[in-house]
DRENDRENBA-310203 format. One record per residue (C-alpha): y, z, x. Coordinates in steps of 0.05 Angstrom, whole numbers, padded with zeros to 5 digits, always signed. Layout:
<sites>
YZX;...
</sites>
This chain:
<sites>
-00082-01095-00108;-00098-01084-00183;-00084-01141-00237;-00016-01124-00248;-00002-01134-00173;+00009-01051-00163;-00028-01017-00102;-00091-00974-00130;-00082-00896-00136;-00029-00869-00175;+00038-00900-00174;+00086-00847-00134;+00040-00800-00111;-00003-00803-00043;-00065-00783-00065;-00103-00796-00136;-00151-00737-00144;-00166-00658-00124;-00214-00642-00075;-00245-00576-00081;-00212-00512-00057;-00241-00482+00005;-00233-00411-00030;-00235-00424-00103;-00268-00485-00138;-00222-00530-00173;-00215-00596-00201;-00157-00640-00229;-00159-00636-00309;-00111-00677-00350;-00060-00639-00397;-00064-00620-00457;-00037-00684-00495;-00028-00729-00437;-00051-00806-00458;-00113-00823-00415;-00090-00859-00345;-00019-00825-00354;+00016-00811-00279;+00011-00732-00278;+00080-00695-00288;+00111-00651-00231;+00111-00574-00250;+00155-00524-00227;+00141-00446-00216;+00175-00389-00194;+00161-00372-00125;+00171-00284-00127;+00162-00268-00066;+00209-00212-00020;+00220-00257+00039;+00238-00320+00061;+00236-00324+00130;+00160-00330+00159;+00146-00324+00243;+00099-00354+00283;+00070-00353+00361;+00033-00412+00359;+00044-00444+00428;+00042-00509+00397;+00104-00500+00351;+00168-00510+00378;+00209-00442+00339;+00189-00369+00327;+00230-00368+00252;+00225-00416+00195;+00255-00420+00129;+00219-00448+00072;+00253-00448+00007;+00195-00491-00030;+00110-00498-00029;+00086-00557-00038;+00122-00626-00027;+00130-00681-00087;+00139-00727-00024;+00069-00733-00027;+00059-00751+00042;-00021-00765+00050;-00029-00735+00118;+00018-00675+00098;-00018-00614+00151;+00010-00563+00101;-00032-00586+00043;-00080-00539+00052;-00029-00481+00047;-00041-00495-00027;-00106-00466-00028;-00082-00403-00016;-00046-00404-00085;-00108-00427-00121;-00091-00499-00122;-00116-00559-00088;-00088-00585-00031;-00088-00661-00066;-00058-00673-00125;-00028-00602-00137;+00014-00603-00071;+00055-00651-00100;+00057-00640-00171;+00057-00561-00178;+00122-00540-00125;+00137-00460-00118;+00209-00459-00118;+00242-00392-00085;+00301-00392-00126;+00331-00326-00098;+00319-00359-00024;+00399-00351-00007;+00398-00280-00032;+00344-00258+00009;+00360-00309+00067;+00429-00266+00063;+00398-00200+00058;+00350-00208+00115;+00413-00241+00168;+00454-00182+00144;+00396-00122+00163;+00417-00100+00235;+00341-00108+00245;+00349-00189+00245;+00345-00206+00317;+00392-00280+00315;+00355-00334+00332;+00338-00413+00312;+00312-00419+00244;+00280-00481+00222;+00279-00502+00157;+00228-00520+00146;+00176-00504+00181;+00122-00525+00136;+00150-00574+00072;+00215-00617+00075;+00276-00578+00047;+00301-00642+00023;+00242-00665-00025;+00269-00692-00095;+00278-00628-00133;+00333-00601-00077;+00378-00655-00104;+00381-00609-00174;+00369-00548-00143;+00421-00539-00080;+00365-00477-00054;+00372-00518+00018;+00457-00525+00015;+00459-00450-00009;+00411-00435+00045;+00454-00466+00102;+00522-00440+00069;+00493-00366+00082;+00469-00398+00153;+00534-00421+00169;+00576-00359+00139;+00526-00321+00201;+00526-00379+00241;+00466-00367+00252;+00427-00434+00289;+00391-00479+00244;+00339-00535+00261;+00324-00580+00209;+00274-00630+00206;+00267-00682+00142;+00242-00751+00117;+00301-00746+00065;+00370-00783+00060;+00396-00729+00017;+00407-00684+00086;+00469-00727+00097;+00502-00689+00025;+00494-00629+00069;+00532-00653+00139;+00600-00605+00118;+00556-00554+00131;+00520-00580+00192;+00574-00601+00226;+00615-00538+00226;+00545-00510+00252;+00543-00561+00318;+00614-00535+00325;+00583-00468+00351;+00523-00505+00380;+00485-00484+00324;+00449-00546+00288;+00405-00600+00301;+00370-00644+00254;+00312-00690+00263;+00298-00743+00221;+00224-00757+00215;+00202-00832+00211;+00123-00848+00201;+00133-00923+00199;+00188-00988+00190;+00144-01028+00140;+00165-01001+00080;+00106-01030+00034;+00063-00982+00084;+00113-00928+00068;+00107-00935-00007;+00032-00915-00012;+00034-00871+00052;+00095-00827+00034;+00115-00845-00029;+00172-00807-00050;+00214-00798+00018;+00273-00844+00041;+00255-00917+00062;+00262-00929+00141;+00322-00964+00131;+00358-00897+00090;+00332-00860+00153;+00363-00903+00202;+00422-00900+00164;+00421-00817+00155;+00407-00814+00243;+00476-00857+00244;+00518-00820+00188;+00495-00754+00216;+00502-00771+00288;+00571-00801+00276;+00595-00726+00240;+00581-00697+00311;+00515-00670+00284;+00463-00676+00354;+00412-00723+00312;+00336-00743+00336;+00282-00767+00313;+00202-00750+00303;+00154-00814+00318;+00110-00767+00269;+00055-00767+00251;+00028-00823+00297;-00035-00845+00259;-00082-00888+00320;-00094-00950+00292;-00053-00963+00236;+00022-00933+00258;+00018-00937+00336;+00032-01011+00347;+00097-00981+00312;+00128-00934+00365;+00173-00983+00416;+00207-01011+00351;+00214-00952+00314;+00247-00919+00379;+00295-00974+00390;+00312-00972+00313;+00328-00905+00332;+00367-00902+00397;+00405-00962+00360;+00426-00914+00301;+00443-00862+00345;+00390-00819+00361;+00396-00776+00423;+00323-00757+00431;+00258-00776+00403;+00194-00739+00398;+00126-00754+00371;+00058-00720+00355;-00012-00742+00330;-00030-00737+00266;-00066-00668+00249;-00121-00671+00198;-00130-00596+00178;-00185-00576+00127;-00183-00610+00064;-00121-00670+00089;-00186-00708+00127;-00223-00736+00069;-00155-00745+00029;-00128-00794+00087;-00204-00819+00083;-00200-00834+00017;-00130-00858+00026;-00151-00913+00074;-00216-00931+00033;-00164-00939-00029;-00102-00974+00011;-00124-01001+00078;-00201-01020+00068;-00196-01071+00121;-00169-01019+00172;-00206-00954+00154;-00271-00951+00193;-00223-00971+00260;-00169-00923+00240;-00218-00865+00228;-00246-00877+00301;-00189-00881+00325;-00177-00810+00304;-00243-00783+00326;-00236-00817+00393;-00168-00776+00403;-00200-00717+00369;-00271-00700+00403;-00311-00737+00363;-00272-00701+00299;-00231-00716+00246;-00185-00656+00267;-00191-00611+00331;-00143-00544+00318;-00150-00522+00389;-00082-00500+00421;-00053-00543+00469;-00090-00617+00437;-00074-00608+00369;-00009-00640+00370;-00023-00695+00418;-00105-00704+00422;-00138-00729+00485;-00176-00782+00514;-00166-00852+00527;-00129-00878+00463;-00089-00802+00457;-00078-00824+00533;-00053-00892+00513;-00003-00870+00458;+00039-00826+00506;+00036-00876+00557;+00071-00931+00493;+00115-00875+00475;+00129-00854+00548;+00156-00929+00553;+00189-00934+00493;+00240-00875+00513;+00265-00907+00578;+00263-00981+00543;+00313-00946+00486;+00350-00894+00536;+00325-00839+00497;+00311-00770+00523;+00256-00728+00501;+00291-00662+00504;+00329-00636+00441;+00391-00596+00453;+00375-00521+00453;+00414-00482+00404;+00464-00420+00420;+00460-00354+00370;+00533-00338+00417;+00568-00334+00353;+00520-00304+00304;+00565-00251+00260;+00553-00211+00210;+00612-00226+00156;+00632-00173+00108;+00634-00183+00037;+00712-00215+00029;+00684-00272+00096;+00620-00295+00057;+00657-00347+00020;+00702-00373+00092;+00643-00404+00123;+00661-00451+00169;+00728-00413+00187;+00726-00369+00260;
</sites>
């Protein structure tokens, strides 16, 4: 702890500094103007791209279709996977993936345009695949809430997966979705100590508000799980049996859970991360990881990248394994039904909930 009794780093954000990008050198320089030792401001660009929805066929990911109305996450999640999707903007996958957000602010327009093209196959959409749709800046914006109102005018099935309370504004929405077995929503939850959760994930809902969005969702006849994710071996494992009875207690109808993935440049951040927060755990925790990851910070091989292998990956499916029939959880989520996808003419747009 420093003198004034505040965990190192920078207060609010999960990582202090800019590693180098793998494609273009960078490095974190303060402002113009900013007082030395001044918490870095979050920036906000235009994001102009002509899509919104991206596809995958990775075996490993659980949906073909994902919407993704921002880049970057001021949740600032240390472990964040898509950190390094910065890089490909010319940023750092630190300090800039929280503080410099691409915002898509004609994301229902296009989202709209692209349901509407008799090209558009209808199928699940997650949102989002890559950074939460509920970060802070979605509480000004609304991109998310206009995103599922043109979902829901389609009803076109939505997945949606989030460390943020703020979800519950949208369950009007959702619920009219499930109606039409259309919606599902999983609320991620890393940990239940919530000084752990201030350093780790700074700016996302405490455990408690997460516990409390599973029951308030669950309770609007929205089907509601949970993600044990990212497991991190040695420092959040102990953590799965409680967390899953915290959830199957809110509400929760099924649980999942995955390893935590250390792509690129996110493996010396968390390093760093523990050094800085956790010095007494680091070296154990970062064996942990290479004991469930070949000797590696990260393995990206299909197939062990979400769950690892080995004695310890062995011995975390085995806790969670027992953790599901100890809460009466099931592992499967509902699948969702594109039976009553439409295509609404101009004068429906605005009914949509209504048959």
């Amino acid at each position: 702890m420093t003198e004034a009794g505040r965990p190192p780093g920078i207060r609010g954000r999960g990582t202090d500094h800019n590693p180098p990008n793998r494609f273009v050198p960078v490095s974190l320089e303060p402002e113009e103007g900013t007082p030395p030792g001044a918490p870095p401001r979050t920036r906000y660009y235009r994001d102009t791209g002509r899509t919104v929805i991206s596809t995958n066929r990775s075996p490993d990911v659980g949906f073909e279709a994902s919407l993704n109305p921002y880049r970057g996450c001021e949740h600032g999640c240390v472990y964040c996977y898509a950190r390094p999707s910065h890089e490909y903007l010319g940023l750092s996958a630190g300090l800039d993936f929280e503080t410099r957000i691409m915002i898509k602010g004609d994301a229902p327009e296009l989202l709209r345009r692209e349901l509407a093209s008799p090209r558009w196959a209808p199928k699940v959409l997650a949102l989002s695949g890559v950074t939460d749709p509920y970060q802070p800046v979605e509480k000004r914006l609304g991109l998310t809430r206009r995103c599922l109102e043109v979902l829901a005018a389609f009803r076109n099935p939505v997945s949606v997966i989030t460390k943020n309370r703020l979800v519950v504004r949208d369950r009007d929405l959702l619920a009219g979705l499930a109606a039409f077995g259309a919606a599902a929503v999983d609320v991620s939850i890393t940990t239940l100590d919530e000084d752990l959760r201030r350093v780790l994930e700074p700016r996302t809902s405490s455990p408690a508000e997460r516990l409390r969005t599973v029951r308030e969702l669950s309770g609007a006849g929205i089907p509601t799980g949970v993600m044990v994710a990212p497991v991190i071996p040695g420092l959040t494992d102990h953590e799965i049996p409680r967390i899953l009875e915290a959830a199957a207690g809110a509400g929760a109808a099924w649980a999942g859970t995955i390893v935590v993935r250390l792509p690129h440049a996110v493996a010396p951040l968390l390093e760093r991360w523990l050094h800085t927060h956790r010095p007494d755990r680091a070296a154990k925790v970062l064996n942990r990881i290479r004991a469930v990851r070949g000797g590696r910070l990260n393995d990206p091989r299909f197939g062990l990248r979400m769950r690892g292998e080995g004695f310890f990956a062995e011995e975390i499916q085995a806790l969670f394994e027992l953790g599901l029939r100890r809460a009466g959880l099931g592992r499967d989520r509902p699948s969702l039904c594109a039976a009553a996808f439409r295509r609404p003419g101009p004068a429906q747009l605005g009914l949509f909930g209504e048959p």
